[in-house]
C-alpha positions, 0 to 999 in steps of 0.5 A, a space after each residue: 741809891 739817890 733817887 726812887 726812880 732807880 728801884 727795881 719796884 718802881 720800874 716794874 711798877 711803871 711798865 705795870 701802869 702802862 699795861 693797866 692803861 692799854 688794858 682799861 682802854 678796852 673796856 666799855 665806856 660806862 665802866 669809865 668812873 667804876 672799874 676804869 677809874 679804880 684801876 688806874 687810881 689804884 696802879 698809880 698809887 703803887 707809885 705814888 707809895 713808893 716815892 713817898 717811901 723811898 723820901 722818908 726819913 725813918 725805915 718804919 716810915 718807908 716800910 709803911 708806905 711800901 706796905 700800902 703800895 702792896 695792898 695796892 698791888 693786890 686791889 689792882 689783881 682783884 681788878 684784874 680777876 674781876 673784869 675777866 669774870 664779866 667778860 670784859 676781857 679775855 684772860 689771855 689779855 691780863 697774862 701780862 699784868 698779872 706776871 707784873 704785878 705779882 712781880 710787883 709784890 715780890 719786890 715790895 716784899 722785899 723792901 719791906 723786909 729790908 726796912 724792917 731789918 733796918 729799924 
């Protein structure tokens, strides 16, 4: 693979950026630098780990970048859960968002393993 942008995870977890976007359009204006802003500061850091990942040099190195971008992953659930709970949302809203993000995991888990098997 010669380029982050060709990991499945990094695919998964652009279309899950794009869904968290639509969905915090639709919350309410003063949400904007609470739960607005976590949201979105948290699904583009999902990225952010996996393209700093993929360009270290050592296995260790990517495994622990690929780590954060799962924590990441599990804030950006938590997120999800929460504004549902207050109402801001119907669940059936977030169905989406939860599958990618789940999947999301899933597929982190996997690149950690693979760089643990590795080092």
């Amino acid at each position: 693979m010669e380029h982050f942008t060709q990991l499945e995870a990094w695919k998964n977890g652009l279309e899950l950026v794009r869904e968290i976007y639509a969905i915090t359009r639709l919350l309410p204006r003063e949400e904007l630098y609470g739960i607005v802003s976590q949201l979105r500061r948290a699904s583009t850091s999902i990225l952010a780990n996996i393209a700093e990942g993929f360009g270290r040099f050592t296995y260790p190195d990517k495994a622990a970048k690929y780590t954060i971008a799962r924590g990441e992953s599990s804030e950006v659930e938590a997120f999800l859960l929460i504004i549902v709970s207050l109402s801001f949302v119907a669940g059936e809203k977030i169905k989406s968002a939860i599958y990618l993000v789940e999947r999301e995991r899933r597929l982190l888990s996997g690149l950690i393993t693979a760089c643990h098997s590795r080092s």
